[in-house]
C-alpha positions in Angstrom: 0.0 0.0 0.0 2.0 3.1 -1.3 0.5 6.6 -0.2 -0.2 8.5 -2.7 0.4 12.6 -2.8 -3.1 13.3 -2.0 -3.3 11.0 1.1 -0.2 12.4 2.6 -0.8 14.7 5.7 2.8 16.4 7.4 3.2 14.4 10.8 3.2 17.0 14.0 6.7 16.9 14.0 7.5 18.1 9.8 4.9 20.9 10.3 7.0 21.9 13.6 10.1 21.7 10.8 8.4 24.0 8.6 6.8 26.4 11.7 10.6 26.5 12.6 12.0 27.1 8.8 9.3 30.5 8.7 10.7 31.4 12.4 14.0 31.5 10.9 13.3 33.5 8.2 11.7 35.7 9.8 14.4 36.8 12.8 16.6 36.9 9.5 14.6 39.5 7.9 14.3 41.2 11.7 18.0 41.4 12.0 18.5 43.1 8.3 15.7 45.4 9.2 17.9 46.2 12.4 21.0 47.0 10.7 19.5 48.6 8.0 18.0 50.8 10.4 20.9 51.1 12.2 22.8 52.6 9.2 20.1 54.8 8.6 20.4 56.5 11.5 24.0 56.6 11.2 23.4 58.5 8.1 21.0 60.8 9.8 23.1 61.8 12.2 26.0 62.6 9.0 23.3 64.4 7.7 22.5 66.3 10.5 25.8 66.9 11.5 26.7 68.4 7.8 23.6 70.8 7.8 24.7 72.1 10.8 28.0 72.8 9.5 26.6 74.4 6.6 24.1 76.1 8.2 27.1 77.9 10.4 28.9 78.3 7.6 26.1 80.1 6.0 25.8 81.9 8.9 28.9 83.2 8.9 29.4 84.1 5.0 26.2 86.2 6.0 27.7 88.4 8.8 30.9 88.5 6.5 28.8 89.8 3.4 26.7 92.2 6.1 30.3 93.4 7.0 31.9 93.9 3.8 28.3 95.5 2.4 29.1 98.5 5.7 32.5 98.8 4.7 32.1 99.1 1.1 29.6 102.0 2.3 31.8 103.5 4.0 34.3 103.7 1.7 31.6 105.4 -0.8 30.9 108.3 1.5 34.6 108.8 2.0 35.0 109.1 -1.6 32.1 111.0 -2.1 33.9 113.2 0.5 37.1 113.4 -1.0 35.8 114.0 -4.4 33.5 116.7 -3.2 36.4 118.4 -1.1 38.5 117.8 -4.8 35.7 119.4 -6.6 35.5 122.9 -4.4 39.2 122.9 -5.2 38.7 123.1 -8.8 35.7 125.8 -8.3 37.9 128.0 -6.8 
């Protein structure tokens, strides 16, 4: 008496095989969700960290534009000065 394919039924013990082959699988896929996320907060602490740089650096090309924009104003009126004091010379 052979058994055929569609009187088979898994004994208790090959369905605890195959419960235990999905378990597997499963922490697998856990643990490459863990690094993965892992790394991604690696990166997004790299990212952060760079934006801040660049944030400061931003910062500070603005109080460096700020202070070149005064000085180049100040130089104006000093030429406009000396050009005015040039020019009553001239009238004269």
């Amino acid at each position: 008496m052979a058994k055929t394919e569609a009187d088979w039924t898994p004994t208790g013990l090959e369905r605890f095989g195959h419960l235990e082959d999905k378990i597997f699988r499963v922490v697998e896929a856990f643990k490459t969700v863990r690094t993965e996320n892992e790394n991604l907060r690696a990166e997004n602490q790299q990212l952060k960290a760079e934006v801040q740089a660049l944030q400061e650096g931003d910062s500070t090309a603005r109080e460096n534009l700020a202070q070149l924009q005064k000085e180049r104003e100040e130089l104006r009126d000093r030429v406009e000065k000396a050009l005015d004091m040039l020019a009553t010379l001239e009238v004269k």
